[in-house]
C-alpha positions as CSV (number, residue, x, y, z in Angstrom):
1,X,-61.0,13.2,53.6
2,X,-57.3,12.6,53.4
3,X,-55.4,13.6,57.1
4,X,-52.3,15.0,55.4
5,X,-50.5,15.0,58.6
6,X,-51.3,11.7,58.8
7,X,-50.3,10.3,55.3
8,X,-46.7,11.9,54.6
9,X,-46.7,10.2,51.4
10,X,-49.4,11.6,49.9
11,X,-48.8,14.9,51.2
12,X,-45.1,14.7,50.0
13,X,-46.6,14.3,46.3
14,X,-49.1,17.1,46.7
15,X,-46.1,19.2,48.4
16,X,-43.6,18.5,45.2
17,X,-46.1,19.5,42.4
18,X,-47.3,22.8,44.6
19,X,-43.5,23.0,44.6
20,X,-43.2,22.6,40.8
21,X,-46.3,25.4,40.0
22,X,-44.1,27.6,42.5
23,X,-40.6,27.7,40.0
24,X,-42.3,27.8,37.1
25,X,-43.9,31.1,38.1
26,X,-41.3,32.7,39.6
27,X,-38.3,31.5,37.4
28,X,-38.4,34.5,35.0
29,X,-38.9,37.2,37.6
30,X,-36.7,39.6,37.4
31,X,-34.5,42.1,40.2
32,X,-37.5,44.6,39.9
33,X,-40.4,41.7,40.4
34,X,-38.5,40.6,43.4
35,X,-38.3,43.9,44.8
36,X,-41.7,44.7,44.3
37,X,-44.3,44.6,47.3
38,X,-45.7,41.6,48.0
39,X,-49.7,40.8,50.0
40,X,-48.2,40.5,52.9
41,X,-47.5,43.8,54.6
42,X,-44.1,44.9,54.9
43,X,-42.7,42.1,52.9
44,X,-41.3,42.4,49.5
45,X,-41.4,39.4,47.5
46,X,-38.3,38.6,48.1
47,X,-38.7,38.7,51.4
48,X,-41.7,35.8,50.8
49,X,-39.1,33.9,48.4
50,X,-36.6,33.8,51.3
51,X,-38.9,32.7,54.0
52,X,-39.9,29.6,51.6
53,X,-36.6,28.8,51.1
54,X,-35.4,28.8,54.5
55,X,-38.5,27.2,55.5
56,X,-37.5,24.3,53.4
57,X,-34.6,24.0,54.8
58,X,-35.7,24.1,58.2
59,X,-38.0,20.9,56.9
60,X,-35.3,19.4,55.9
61,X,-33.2,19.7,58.9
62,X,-36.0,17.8,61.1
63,X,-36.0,15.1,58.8
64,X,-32.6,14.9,58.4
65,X,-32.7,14.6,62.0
66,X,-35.4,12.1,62.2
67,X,-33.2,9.4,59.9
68,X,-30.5,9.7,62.2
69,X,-32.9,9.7,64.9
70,X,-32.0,13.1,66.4
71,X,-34.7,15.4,67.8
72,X,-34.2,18.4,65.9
73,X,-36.1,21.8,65.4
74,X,-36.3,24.1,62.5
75,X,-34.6,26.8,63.2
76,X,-32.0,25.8,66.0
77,X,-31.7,29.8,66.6
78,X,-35.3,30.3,67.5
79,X,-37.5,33.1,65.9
80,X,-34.9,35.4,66.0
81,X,-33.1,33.2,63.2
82,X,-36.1,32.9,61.1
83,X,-36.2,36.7,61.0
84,X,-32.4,38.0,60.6
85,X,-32.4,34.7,57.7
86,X,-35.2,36.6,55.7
87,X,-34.4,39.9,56.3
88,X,-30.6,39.1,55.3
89,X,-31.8,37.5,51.8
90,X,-34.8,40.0,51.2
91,X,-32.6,42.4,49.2
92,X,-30.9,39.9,46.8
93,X,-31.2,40.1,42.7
94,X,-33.8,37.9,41.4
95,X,-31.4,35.6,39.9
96,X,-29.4,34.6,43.5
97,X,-32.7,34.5,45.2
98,X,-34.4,31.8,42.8
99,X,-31.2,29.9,42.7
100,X,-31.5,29.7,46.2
101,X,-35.3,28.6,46.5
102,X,-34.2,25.9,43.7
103,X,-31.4,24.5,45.7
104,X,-33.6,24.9,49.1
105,X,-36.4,22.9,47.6
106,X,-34.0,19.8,45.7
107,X,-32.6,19.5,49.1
108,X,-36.0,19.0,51.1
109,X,-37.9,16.6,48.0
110,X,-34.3,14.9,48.9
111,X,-35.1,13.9,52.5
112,X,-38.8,13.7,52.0
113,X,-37.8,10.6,49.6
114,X,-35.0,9.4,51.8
115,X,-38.0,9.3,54.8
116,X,-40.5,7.7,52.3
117,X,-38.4,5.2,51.4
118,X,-37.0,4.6,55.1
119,X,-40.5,4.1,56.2
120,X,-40.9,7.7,57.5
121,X,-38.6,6.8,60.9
122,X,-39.3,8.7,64.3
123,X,-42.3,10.6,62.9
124,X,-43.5,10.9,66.5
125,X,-40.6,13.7,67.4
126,X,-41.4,17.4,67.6
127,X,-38.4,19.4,68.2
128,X,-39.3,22.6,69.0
129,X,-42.8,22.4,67.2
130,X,-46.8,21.5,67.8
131,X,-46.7,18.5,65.4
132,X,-44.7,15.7,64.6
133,X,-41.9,15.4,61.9
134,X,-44.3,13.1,59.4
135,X,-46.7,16.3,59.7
136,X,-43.9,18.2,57.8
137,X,-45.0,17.8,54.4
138,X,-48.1,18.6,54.9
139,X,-46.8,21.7,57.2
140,X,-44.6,22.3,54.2
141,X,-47.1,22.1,51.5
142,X,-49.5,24.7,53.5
143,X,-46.7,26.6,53.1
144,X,-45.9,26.8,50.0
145,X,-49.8,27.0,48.7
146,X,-50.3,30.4,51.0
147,X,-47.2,32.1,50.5
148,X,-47.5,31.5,47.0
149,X,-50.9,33.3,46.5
150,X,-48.7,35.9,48.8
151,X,-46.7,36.7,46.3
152,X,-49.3,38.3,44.2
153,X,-48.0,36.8,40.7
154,X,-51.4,35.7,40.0
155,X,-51.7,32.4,42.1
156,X,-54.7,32.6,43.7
157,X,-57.1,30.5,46.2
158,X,-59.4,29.3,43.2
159,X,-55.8,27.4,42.1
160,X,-55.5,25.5,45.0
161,X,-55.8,22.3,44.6
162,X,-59.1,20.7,45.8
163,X,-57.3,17.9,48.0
164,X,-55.6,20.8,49.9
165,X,-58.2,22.8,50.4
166,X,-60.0,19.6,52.1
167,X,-57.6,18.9,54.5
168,X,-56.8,22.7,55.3
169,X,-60.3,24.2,55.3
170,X,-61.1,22.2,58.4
171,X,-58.0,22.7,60.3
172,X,-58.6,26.3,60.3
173,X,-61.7,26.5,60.8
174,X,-60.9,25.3,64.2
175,X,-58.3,28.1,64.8
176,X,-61.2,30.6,64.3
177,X,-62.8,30.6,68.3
178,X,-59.1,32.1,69.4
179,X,-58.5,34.5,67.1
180,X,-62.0,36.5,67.4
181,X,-61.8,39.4,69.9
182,X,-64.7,40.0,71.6
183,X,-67.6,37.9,72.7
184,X,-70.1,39.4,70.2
185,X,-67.7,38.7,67.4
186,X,-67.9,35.3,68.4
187,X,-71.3,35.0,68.1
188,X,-72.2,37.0,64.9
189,X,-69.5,34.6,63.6
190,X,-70.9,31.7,64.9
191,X,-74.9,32.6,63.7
192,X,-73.1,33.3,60.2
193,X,-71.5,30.1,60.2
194,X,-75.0,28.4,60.9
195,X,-76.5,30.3,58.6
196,X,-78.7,32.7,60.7
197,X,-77.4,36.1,59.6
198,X,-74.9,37.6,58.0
199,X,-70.8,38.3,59.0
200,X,-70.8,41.6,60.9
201,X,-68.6,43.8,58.7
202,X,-66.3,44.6,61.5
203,X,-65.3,40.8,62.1
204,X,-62.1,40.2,62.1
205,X,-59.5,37.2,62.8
206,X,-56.2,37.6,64.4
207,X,-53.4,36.8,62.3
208,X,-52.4,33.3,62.1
């Protein structure tokens, strides 16, 4: 199995064409589609089309910061940018709101090909983040395969591709221990996951 946040070029390619499938679905939707409730609750689609374009941005602005060897984090204004950016673009007509996505996304497969082709320089710096900035495609790409099966257009989980699912599967499997509640749920999980009974009904993960 491939470590995408180990191998930014390959994740870079598997992050453009997930980028590709995304615009082609969404470029005909129209000011009703974007309005429309999306799977995640409390976000319209819109609301999902705003996050992933800001989210490319904020991908671009640590590798931007990486060529010029600058520590820099995604969203310089914290969480409390991330939010008043996707609540601010949430409400736009579908038109503006693709055109932004579009221009979002050129702009990041920019500087992912400007770090390919400069060796991927300073990977090693982490701004305000758990991983490194040569993790970002493949940070980027996990991106853009959930929230895209988010926006309830018809991409679903059997579409994604099977080199994503084998790097991704594993990585959160490992989140599971911290995100069960109580010790019983633990183990019912873990004798499921072994194959000596089945999931309790009531399991369930904390967000992640």
């Amino acid at each position: 199995m491939v470590n995408l946040e180990e191998d930014p070029q390959r994740a870079s390619q598997f992050c453009f064409a997930a980028q590709a499938r995304l615009m082609r679905r969404t470029a005909d939707l129209t000011d009703s589609d974007v309005l429309a409730p999306s799977r995640l609750p409390g976000w319209t689609a819109g609301h999902v089309l705003t996050h992933l374009a800001r989210n490319a941005d904020a991908h671009a602005r640590r590798l931007s910061g990486a060529l010029e060897g600058h520590d820099v984090p995604r969203y310089p204004g914290g969480s409390e940018q991330r939010a008043r950016e996707i609540e601010e673009g949430a409400g736009r007509a579908a038109a503006e709101t693709i055109a932004d996505l579009s221009s979002s996304i050129l702009r990041l497969e920019e500087m992912l090909n400007l770090a390919d082709a400069a060796g991927w320089p300073n990977g090693h710096l982490i701004g305000d983040d758990h991983y490194g900035v040569a993790a970002c495609p493949a940070h980027r790409l996990r991106e853009v395969e959930m929230h895209h099966v988010d926006l309830g257009l018809g991409y679903t989980p059997a579409d994604w591709p099977e080199e994503y699912v084998a790097w991704d599967l594993p990585v959160l499997l490992a989140t599971v221990p911290e995100r069960l509640g109580s010790p019983n749920e633990q183990r019912s999980f873990m004798a499921w996951l072994a194959g000596r009974g089945p999931l309790a009904p009531e399991t369930r993960l904390a967000d992640w």
